[in-house]
NUMAR-421836 format. One record per residue (C-alpha): residue in three letters; x, y, z. Coordinates in steps of 0.001 Angstrom, whole numbers, padded with zeros to 6 digits, always signed. Layout:
alaXYZ...
***
This chain:
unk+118775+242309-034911unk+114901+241247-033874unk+115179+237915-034405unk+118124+237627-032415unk+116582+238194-029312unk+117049+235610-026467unk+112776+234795-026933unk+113414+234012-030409unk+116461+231845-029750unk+114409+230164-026891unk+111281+229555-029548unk+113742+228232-032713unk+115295+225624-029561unk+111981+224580-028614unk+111237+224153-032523unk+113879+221683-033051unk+113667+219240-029771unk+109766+218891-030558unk+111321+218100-034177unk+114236+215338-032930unk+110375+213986-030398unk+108505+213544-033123unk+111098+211962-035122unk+111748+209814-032487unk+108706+208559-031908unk+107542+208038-035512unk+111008+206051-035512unk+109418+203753-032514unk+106009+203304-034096unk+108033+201966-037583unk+110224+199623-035063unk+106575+198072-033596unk+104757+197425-036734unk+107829+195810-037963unk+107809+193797-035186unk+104282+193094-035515unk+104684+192017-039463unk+107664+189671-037820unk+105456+187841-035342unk+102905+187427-038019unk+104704+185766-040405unk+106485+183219-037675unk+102795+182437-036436unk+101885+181678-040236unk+105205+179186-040679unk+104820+175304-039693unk+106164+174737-036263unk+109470+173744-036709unk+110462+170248-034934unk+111502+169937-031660unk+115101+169885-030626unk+116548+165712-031108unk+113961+164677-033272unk+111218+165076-030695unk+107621+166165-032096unk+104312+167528-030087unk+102527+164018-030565unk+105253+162668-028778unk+105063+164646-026195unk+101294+164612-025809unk+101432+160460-025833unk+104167+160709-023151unk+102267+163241-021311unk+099052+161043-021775unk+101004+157747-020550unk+102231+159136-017471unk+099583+161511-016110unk+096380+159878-018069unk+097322+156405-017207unk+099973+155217-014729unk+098691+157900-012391unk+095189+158060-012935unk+094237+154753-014707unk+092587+156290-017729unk+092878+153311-020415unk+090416+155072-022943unk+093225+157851-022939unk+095803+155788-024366unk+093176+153974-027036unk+092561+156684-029008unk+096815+157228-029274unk+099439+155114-031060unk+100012+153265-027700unk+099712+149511-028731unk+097477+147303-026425unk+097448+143920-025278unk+094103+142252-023442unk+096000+141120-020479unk+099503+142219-021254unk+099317+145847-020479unk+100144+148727-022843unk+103350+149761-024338unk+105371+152126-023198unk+106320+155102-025066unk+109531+155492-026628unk+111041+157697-024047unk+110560+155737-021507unk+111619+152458-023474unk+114885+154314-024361unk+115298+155385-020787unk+115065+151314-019242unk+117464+150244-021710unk+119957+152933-021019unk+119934+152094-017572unk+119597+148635-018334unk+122737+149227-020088unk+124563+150609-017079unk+123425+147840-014824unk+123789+145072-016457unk+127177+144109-017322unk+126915+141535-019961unk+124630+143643-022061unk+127102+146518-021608unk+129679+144481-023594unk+126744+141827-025781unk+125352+142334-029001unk+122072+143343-028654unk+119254+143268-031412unk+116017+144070-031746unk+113465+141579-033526unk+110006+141698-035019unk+109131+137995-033776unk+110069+135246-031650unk+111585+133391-034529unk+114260+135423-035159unk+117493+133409-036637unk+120797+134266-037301unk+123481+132798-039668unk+127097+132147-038634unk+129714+132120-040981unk+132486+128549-039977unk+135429+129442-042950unk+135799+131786-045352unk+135530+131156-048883unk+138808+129956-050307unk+140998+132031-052155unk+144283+131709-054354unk+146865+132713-057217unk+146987+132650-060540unk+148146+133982-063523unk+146617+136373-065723unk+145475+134177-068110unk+144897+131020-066351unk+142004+129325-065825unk+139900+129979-062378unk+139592+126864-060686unk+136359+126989-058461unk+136607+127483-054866unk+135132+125928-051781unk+132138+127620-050712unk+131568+128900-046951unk+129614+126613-044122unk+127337+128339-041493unk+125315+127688-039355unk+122327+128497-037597unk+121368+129507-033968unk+117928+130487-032387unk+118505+132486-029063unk+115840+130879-026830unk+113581+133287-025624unk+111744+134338-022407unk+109548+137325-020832unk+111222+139040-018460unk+108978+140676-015762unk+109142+143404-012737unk+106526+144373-010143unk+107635+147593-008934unk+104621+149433-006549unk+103818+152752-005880unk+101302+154477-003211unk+098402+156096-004299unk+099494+159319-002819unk+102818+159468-004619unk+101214+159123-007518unk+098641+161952-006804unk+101637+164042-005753unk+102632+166439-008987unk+106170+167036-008049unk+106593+162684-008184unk+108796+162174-011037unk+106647+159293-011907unk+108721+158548-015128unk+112190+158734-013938unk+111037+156710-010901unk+109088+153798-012364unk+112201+153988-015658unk+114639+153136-012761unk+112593+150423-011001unk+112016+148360-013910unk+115652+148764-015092unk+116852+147556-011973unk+115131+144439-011746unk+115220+143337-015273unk+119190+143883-014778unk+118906+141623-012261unk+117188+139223-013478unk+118859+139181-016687unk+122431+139096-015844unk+121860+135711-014024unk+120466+134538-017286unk+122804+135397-019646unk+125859+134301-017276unk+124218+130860-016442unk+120427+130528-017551unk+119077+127851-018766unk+117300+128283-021908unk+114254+127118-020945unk+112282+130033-020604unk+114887+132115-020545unk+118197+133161-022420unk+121366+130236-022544unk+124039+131518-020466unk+127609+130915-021838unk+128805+129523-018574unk+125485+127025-019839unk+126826+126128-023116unk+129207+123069-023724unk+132753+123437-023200unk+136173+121412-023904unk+139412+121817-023547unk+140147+121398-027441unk+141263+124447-029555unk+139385+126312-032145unk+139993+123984-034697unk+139235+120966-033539unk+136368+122035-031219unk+132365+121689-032705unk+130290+125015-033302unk+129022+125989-030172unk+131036+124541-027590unk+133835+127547-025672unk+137544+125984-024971unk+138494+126088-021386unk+141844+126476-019847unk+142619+124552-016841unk+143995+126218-013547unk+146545+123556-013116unk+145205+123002-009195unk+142096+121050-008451unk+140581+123736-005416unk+141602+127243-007009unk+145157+128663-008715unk+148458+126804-009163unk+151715+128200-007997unk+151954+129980-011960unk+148317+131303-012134unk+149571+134295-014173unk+150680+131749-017163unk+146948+129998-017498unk+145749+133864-017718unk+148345+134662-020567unk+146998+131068-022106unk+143363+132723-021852unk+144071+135673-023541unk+146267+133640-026183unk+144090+131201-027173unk+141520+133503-028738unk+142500+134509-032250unk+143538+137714-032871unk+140370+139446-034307unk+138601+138516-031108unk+141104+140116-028634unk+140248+143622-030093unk+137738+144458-027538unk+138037+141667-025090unk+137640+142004-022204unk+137840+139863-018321unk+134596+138708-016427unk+134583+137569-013286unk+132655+138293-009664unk+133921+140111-006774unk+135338+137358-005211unk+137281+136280-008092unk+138676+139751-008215unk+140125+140079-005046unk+141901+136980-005436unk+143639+138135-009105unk+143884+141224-008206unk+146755+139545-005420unk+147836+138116-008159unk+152380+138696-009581unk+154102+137598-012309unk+157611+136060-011539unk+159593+139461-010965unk+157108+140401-008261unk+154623+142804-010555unk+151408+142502-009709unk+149320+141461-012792unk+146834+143745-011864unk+146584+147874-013142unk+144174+150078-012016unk+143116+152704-014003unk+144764+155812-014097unk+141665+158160-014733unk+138175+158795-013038unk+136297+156534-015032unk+138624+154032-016827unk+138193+150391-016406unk+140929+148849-014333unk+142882+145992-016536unk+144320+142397-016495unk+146914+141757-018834unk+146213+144894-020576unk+142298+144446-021144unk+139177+145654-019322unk+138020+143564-016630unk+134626+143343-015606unk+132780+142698-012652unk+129559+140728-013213unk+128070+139300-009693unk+126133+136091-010945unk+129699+134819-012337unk+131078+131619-009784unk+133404+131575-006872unk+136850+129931-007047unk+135790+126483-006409unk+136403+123009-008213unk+135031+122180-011504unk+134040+125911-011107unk+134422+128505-014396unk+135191+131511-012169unk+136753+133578-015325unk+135907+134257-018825unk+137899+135883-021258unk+136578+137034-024464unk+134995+139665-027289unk+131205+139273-025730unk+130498+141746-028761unk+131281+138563-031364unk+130440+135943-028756unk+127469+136546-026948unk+123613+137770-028586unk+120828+139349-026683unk+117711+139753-028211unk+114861+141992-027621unk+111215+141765-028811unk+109350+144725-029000unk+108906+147396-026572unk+108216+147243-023120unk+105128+146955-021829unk+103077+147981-018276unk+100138+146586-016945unk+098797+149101-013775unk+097114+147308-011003unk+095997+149399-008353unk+094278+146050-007233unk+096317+142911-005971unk+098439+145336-003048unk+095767+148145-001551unk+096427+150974-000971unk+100092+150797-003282unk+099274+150498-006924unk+101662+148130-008990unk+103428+148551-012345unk+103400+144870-013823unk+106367+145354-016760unk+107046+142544-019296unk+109745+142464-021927unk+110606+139306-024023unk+114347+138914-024130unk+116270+136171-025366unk+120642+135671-025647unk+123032+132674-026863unk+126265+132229-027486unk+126713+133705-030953unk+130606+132610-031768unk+132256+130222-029448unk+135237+131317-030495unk+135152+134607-028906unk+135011+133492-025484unk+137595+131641-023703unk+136654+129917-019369unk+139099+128952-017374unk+137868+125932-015225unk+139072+125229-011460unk+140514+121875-012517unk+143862+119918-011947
***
């Protein structure tokens, strides 16, 4: 036939793949205008928060903190932001940063790592403590109630004190973009207000400072006979260091607190200390001692935890080398208000300090919880 001649065929071929082009392509110009209505309906949506709660005036105070004013000095920066001031007491920090000291805080500190720590609104922050339960009893259905006892507490006041660190920086690291300035000056501060506050709460004073519980009266009476606030010692049977049975005065320790306070107790002691119990067998020859048996585990004493807290005392007389207790239910830290950074590019030329005060107060919350045992014959 005509049309079946190989021109024809080659014309109807070319017909149809300009057909399946245009096809195509109309196909591709649907796909962008679709994508096109997409992206304009997303950019007409509110922003949806950032990942953990995080927001962009967050970010924007952070960012204003660390580039507008610990590297630059730029106070008018931080006025016109939620960044509370104080005239002479610096500016505080934002709550990144805050969150980031106590975390590491947390880490280096070892009696805040086990403590019950609060946060307060004042310095006048006071805290009941319950002494008995209210009294309970049987009776029959149909009896008469007769009225019970009702419960004693009492009252503590954690002294407080302000805790301050000095770290300094050079100008030039601070001009430098690739200076984590945040990380940096989160880890400097950390570290010295661990420092500083694990003395305290192990031995301070309360004047101006936290009451340590090595600070607090003590007595060799038991729980029921002792006064609120004063921790029961055991003795070591030997007036320089251990007796020949140092393994029963540790199983007295751990005894003597009731059993609601041994859930979570756990050892303190220094370094020294340590290497001494850690020498330490019962009367078969076991040592008392157990290491823990994976990457991360606290080794143990009797079964518990044992921490290592460097401000605790040597094995000497009348010395409280060891405590034994649920820090959790015995001991209180409290923390008022955020930290806060004064920047001084001033007193040390050319380095620029970082003056950081917190006000952080501790006592010992249930004596109870917390047993010594005292170098003493």
């Amino acid at each position: 036939m005509e049309n079946d001649t190989p021109e024809a065929l080659d014309a109807s071929f070319d017909l149809l793949a300009r057909q399946e082009a245009a096809e195509a392509a109309l196909g591709a110009l649907r796909g962008d205008i679709e994508e096109v209505k997409s992206r304009l309906s997303h950019s007409a949506r509110p922003a949806r928060p950032l990942i953990g709660g995080g927001n962009a005036g967050v970010d924007l105070e952070l960012k204003g903190f660390v580039d507008g004013y610990l590297r630059q000095g730029r106070e008018a920066e931080l006025k016109s932001m939620s960044v509370g001031s104080l005239a002479d007491g610096g500016y505080d920090v934002p709550q990144q940063i805050d969150a980031r000291i106590a975390e590491r805080m947390k880490v280096l500190s070892p009696i805040r790592a086990v403590a019950q720590v609060v946060q307060t609104g004042s310095a006048g922050y006071r805290k009941l403590v319950s002494l008995n339960n209210a009294s309970s009893g049987w009776v029959a259905e149909t009896a008469t109630r007769p009225e019970t006892a009702s419960p004693k507490f009492a009252q503590i006041a954690p002294p407080y004190g302000e805790l301050y660190a000095n770290p300094s920086a050079s100008q030039q690291m601070l001009d430098d973009a690739a200076f984590d300035l945040e990380s940096w000056l989160a880890d400097e501060i950390a570290r010295e207000f661990a420092r500083a506050e694990g003395a305290a709460f192990v031995s301070g004073t309360g004047t101006n400072q936290p009451l340590g519980f090595l600070a607090s009266p003590v007595a060799a009476t038991n729980d029921a006979a002792r006064a609120f606030g004063t921790l029961q010692f055991i003795g070591s049977g030997n007036a320089t260091g251990f007796d020949a049975t140092p393994e029963l005065h540790l199983i007295d320790m751990v005894m003597a607190a009731k059993p609601a306070h041994r859930q979570g107790a756990v050892w303190v002691m220094n370094s020294n200390t340590l290497a001494a119990v850690r020498k330490l067998k019962d009367a078969e020859g076991a040592f008392l001692w157990q290491g823990g048996l994976v990457d991360g585990q606290p080794d143990r004493l009797l079964g518990y935890p044992v921490i290592e807290a460097a401000d605790m005392p040597d094995i000497a007389a009348n010395a409280f080398p060891i405590a034994f207790g649920n820090f959790q239910n015995g001991y209180l830290i409290t923390e008022r208000m955020a930290t806060r950074i004064l920047r001084d590019p001033y007193s040390n030329k050319p380095f620029v300090n970082f003056y950081a005060t917190k006000r952080i107060g501790g006592q010992v919350l249930d004596s109870d919880a917390i047993k010594l045992l005292k170098i003493t014959a």
